[in-house]
N, C-alpha and C positions, 0 to 999 in steps of 0.2 A: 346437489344434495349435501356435498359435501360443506360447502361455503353456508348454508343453512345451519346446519349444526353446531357450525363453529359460532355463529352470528351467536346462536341459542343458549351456545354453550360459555360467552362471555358475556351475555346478559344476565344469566344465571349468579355468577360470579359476579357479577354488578352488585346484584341485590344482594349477596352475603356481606356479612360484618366482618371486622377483623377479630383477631384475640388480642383484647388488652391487658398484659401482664402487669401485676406490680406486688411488690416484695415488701410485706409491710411484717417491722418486727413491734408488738406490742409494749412497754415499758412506760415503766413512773418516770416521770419530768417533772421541774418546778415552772410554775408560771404564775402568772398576776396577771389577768386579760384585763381586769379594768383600773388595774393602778392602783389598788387599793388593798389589796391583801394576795400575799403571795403562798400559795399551797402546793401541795405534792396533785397532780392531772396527771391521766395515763393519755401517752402521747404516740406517737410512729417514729422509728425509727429516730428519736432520739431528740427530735420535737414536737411541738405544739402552737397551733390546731393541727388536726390533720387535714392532708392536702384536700382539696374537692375533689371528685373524681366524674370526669365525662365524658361519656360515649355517645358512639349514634347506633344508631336500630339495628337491632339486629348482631350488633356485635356482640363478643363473651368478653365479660368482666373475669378475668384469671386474678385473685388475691391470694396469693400464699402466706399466710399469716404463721410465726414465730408467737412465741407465749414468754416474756419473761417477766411477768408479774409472779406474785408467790402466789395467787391462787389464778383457778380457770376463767377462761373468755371465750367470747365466740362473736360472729358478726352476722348482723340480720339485716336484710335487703328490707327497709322498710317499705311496703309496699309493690315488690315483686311477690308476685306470684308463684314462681316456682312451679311451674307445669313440667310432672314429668321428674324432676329432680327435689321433694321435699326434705332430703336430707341434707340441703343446704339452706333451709331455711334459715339458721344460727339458734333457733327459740330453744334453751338447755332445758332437758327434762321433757322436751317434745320430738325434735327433730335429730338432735345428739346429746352426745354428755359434754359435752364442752369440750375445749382446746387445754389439758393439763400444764403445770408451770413445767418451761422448760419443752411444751410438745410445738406441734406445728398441727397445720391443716390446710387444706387450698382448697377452696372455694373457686366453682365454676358458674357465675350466673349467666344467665342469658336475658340478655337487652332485649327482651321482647316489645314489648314496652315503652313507651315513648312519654314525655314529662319529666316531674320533678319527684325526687324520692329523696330518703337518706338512707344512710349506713352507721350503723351506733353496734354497741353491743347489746346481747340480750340474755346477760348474767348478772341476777343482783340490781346493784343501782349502777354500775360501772358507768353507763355514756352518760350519766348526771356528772361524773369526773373527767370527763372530755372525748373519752372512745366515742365520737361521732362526726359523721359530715357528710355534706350535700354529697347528693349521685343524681347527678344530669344524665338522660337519655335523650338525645336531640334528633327530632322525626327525617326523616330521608326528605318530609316535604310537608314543613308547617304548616298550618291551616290559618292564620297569621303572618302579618308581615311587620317589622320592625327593623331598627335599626341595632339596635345596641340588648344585649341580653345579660341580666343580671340578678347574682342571686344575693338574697337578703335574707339571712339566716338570723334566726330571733330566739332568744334562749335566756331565760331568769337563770342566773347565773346563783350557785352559794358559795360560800364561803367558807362552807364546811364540808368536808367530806361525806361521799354518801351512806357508808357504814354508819357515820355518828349519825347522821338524820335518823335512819332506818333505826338504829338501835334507841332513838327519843320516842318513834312513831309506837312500837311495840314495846317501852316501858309499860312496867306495871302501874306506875304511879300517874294518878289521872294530872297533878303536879307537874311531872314532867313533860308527857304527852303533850299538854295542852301551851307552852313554855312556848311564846310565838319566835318562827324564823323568818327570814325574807331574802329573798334572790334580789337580784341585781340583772340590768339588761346589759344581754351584750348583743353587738350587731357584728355578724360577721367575724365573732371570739373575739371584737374588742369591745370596751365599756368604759366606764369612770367619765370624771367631769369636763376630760380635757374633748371638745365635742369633734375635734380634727380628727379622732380615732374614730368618728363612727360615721362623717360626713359623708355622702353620697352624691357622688359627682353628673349633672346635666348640663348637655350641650344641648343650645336654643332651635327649637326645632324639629328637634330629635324625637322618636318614640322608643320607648324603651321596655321592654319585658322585663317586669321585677319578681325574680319568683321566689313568693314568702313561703319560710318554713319556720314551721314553731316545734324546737328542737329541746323544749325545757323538760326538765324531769318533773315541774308542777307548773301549773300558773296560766290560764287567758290570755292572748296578748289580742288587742286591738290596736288597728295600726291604720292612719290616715294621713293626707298632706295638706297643708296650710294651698289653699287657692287650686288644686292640682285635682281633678276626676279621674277616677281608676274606672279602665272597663274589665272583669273578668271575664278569662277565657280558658281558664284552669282550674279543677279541682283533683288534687288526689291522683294526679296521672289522667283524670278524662277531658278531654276537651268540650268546651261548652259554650255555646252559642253565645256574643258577650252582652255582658250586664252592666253599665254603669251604675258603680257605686260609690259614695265621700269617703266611705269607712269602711270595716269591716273586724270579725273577731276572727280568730284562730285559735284551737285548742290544740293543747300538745299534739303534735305529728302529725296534724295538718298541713296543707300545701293550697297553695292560693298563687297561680299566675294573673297579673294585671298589664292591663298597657296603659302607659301614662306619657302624653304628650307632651314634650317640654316645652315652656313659652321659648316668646321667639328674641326675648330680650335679655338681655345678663344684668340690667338695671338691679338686681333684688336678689335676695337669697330667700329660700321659705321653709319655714320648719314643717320636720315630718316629726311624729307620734307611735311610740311603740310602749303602752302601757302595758303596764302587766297588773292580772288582777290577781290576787293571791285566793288563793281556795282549794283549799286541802283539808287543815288542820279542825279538827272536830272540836267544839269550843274556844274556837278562834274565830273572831269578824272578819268577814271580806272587805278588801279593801284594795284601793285602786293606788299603785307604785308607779307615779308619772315617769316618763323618759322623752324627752327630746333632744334631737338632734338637727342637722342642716339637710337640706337638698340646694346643693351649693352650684351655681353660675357663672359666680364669680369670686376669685378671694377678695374678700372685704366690702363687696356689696353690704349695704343696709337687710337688716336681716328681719320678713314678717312675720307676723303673727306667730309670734316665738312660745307663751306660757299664758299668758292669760289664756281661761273660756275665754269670759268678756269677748276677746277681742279674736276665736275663735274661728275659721270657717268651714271645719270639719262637725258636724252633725250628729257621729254618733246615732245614729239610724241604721242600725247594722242589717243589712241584706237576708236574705232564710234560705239556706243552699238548697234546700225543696223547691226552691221556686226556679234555680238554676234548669236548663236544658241539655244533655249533651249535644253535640256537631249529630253522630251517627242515630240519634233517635230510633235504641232501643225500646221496645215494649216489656214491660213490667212481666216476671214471670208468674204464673199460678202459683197456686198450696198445696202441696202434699205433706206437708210435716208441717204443726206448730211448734215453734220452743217459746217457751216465757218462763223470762229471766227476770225475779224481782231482786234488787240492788238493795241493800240499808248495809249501816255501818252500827256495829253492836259489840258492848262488853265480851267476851266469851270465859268460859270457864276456867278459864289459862291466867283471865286478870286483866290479860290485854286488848285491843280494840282491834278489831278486824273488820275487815268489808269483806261482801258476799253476794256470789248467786244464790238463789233459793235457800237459803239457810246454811250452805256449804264455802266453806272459805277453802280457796287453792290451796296445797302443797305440793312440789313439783313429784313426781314419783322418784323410785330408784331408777327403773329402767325408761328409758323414753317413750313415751305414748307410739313413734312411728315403729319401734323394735319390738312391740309386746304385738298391735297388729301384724309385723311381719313374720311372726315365728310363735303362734300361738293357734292358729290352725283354726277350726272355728270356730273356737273358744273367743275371738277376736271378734267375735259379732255380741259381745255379751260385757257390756260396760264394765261388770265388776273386775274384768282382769286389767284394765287401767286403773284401777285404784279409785275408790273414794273420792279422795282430796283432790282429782285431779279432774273432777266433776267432768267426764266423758257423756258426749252424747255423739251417738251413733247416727252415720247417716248415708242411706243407701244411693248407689249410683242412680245419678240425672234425674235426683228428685227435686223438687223445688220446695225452698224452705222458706219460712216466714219466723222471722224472730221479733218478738215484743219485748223490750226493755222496758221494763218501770222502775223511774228512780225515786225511790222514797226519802232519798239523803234530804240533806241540807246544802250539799253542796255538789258543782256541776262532774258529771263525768264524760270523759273522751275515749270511746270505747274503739275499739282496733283490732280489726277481724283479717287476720295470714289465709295468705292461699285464695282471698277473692277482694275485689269489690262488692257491693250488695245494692242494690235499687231501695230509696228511701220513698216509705211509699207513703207515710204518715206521723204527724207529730200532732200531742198535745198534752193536755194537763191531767194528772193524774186524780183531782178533785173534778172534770170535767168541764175546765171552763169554754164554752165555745169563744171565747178569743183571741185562745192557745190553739185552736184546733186548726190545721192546715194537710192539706191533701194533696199529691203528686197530681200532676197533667198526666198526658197520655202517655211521654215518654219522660218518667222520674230522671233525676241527676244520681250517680254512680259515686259513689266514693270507697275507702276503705277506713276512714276515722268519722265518727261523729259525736258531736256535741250532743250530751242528755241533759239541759236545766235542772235545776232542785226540784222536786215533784212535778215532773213532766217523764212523757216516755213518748217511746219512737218505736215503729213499725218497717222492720226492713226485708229486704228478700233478695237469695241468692239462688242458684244453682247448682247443687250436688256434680259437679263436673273436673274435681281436680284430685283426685285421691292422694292422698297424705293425711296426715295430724295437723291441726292450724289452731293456733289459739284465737280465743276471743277476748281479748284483756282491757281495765280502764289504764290509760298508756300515762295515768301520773303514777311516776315511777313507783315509788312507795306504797299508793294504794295495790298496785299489783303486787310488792311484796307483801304486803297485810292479807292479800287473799281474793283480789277484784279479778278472778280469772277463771274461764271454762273452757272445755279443748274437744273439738271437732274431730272425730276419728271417720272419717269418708271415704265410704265405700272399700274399707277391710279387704272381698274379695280382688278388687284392681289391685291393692296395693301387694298381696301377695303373688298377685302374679306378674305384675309389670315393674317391681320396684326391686331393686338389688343394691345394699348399701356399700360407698367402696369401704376397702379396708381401712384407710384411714380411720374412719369413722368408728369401726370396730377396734381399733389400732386403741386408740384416746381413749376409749369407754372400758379396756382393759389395764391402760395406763390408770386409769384411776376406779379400777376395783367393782366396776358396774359389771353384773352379766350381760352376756350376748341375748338372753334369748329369757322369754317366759310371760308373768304377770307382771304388776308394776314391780312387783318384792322378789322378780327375778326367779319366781318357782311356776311348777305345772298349776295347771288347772283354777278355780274361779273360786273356790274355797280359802277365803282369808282369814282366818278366826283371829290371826294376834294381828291384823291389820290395824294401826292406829287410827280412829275415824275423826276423833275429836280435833280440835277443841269445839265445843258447841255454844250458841250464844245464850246470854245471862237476860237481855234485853235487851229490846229496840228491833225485836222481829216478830 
């Protein structure tokens, strides 16, 4: 009996993680990733990039994060969920008040979760200035086999910092506003024209896991290889049955694992493709920022299908992640709650241009959406005590939700839902074109980012199942600072009774002058009368 127990009781121990500690002090650095202009980037410990960080299942990411910038930060698991612990989400104004200059905070995630994620910040535009980087969770037992695993970080780099962008975006002067910018690629935090900084090494033979993340604060990237078929097997953390495809797009904070076969000769080098489409700017043209680089064999092989189309064999036929399948072939859950979210980008009263849910553009509250649920009693079932601006929709435990985005813009958005993945269960055109229109199989593909076209909308659906605050936001940085964001307050009663925030948390929020406890403006009850609600739009809604 005894020898049983012990068997059970190191298998048990088998399957736990370890804790992975690391001590990261935030701070401004200079750097010039692509050789071409050198700025102030907030870095770790004293450089830049920051490290990638990777674990396998099951294990705890321990970050102890220092603060010595002159203003707050915070760090968000992009794409964990956070069960159980929503106060370490990082989203400031939802989940905490941020990390004060000068404070500390440690973060305990749990590698539940298996794939490809990042870690950036989620104050301001900050990981537009470098606070971000890959977060590998590697499965106890891939569903895949390969040789070689490799990440390929992809990022429109600028030039400027992202205060001055943010402060061009919400000028008053349509002049200014409209005054085009343009990022730069970088692979893996390097870029410029010397191409040995961004080169990407195959040995013949070889299969290789390349896993794409699009880490830009704006921008599309499509990304294919000269002669070379990608199968995917990855989206977003879910694994999915694979798909040969030439090409493919990515919107910001998307994830795309492929396997790619290397030939079996080093005769040749071949160019890969990382274009970036620019599309943000309202009264500004889209427009396609070519990038090529090598998938190298050999040094000084003869190099194909380098810049010509012409001479092209990437297609640009980009895949429809609705049509992807996951491995575990989930069924699509029911409707008990509609939400419909319509999107436009409108003048407002203010002067400036804002993007919007339903006619409401974000502002963060004072108190955090997770702290007004916890200490608000059940007043906390009644939207008005989050605030207005912070466009709160309630949503009751294990219910099943269907959200409808209609994007009226001009331009695409990449919308980014904390706290879950969702089932996409439909896409099309908002004029009704049936050749826009596409519909999930029996078992939808899962993500937690998605692409919305210019007058097109998508149909997705989740499960009331994780109680916290989770934002819904469009993940190009700026649009969510102009206002592209709505916040998920679920199931109120769980969280006041299964949620305890630590002190730290409390610690930081008193460091910098937030109440503990109340409405979004930190008082009793659901009566806001000097609550500021505006600005409201002038046109274009």
């Amino acid at each position: 009996m005894r020898v049983c127990m012990l068997i059970a009781s190191l298998l048990a121990t088998a399957t736990l993680g370890k804790r992975v500690e690391l001590n990261w002090n935030i701070s401004y650095v200079q750097a010039n990733p692509d050789g071409e202009n050198k700025r102030q980037v907030i870095g770790v410990n004293g450089k830049w990039p920051p490290p990638v960080i990777e674990v396998n299942q099951d294990d705890v990411l321990v970050i102890n994060a220092f603060n010595e910038l002159d203003e707050a930060t915070s760090l968000h698991a992009h794409g964990f969920h956070q069960r159980g612990t929503p106060y370490y989400d990082g989203a400031v104004g939802v989940s905490e008040c941020g990390i004060p200059p000068n404070g500390n905070f440690t973060y305990e995630l749990n590698a539940a979760q298996t794939g490809t994620y990042w870690l950036h910040s989620h104050y301001l535009g900050q990981y537009s200035d470098g606070l971000r980087t890959p977060l590998i969770v590697h499965a106890r037992r891939e569903q895949y086999r390969y040789d070689h695993d490799m990440v390929v970080m992809l990022e429109g780099w600028y030039h400027r910092e992202s205060r001055d962008v943010g402060e061009q975006l919400l000028s008053t002067s349509q002049s200014v506003r409209e005054t085009p910018f343009r990022p730069y690629m970088l692979v893996n935090s390097r870029g410029g024209s010397d191409l040995s900084r961004t080169t990407l090494h195959f040995e013949p033979g070889k299969t290789y896991r390349l896993r794409l993340l699009n880490v830009a604060a704006t921008g599309m990237v499509r990304f294919g290889i000269e002669q070379h078929s990608m199968r995917v097997i990855e989206v977003d953390g879910v694994d999915t049955e694979p798909k040969e495809v030439n090409s493919m797009q990515l919107s910001v904070g998307q994830r795309v694992s492929v396997l790619v076969t290397a030939k079996n000769s080093t005769k040749a080098n071949y160019a890969y493709h990382a274009d970036i489409f620019t599309d943000i700017q309202a009264g500004v043209d889209r427009a396609v920022l070519p990038f090529t680089s090598i998938i190298e064999y050999a040094h000084g092989a003869p190099l194909r299908n380098s810049t010509s189309d012409e001479d092209s064999t990437v297609d640009w036929n980009f895949f429809e992640d609705i049509d992807l399948v996951p491995i575990d072939r989930q069924p699509a859950p029911g409707v008990h709650k509609w939400v419909p979210l319509e999107v436009r980008t409108a003048i407002f009263d203010d002067r400036r241009e804002h993007l919007a849910f339903n006619n409401r553009t974000y502002e963060s509250p004072l108190v955090p959406s997770l702290t007004t649920a916890l200490t608000t009693g059940y007043q906390a079932f009644y939207p008005d005590a989050y605030g207005f601006k912070s466009n709160p929709i309630i949503l009751d435990p294990m219910t099943d939700i269907e959200v409808a985005m209609f994007n009226h813009d001009p331009n695409s958005h990449p919308f980014h839902l904390h706290g879950h993945n969702f089932f996409i269960i439909h896409r099309g055109s908002i004029d009704n074109d049936p050749a826009k229109y596409r519909e999930s199989g029996q078992y939808p593909v899962r993500r937690d980012t998605i692409t919305i076209p210019p007058k097109e909308f998508a149909i997705v659906r989740f499960t009331a199942d994780n109680p916290g605050a989770w934002l819904l936001h469009c993940h190009m940085i700026w649009h969510g600072e102009q206002g592209l964001m709505a916040t998920f307050i679920e199931s109120p009663y769980q969280i006041q009774n299964n949620t305890r925030l630590p002190q730290s948390v409390k610690d930081n929020c008193v460091s910098m002058g937030v109440p503990l406890s109340g409405n979004s403006m930190g008082r009793n009850g659901i009566d806001l009368p000097d609550e500021p609600r505006g600005p409201f739009p002038l046109t274009g809604l």
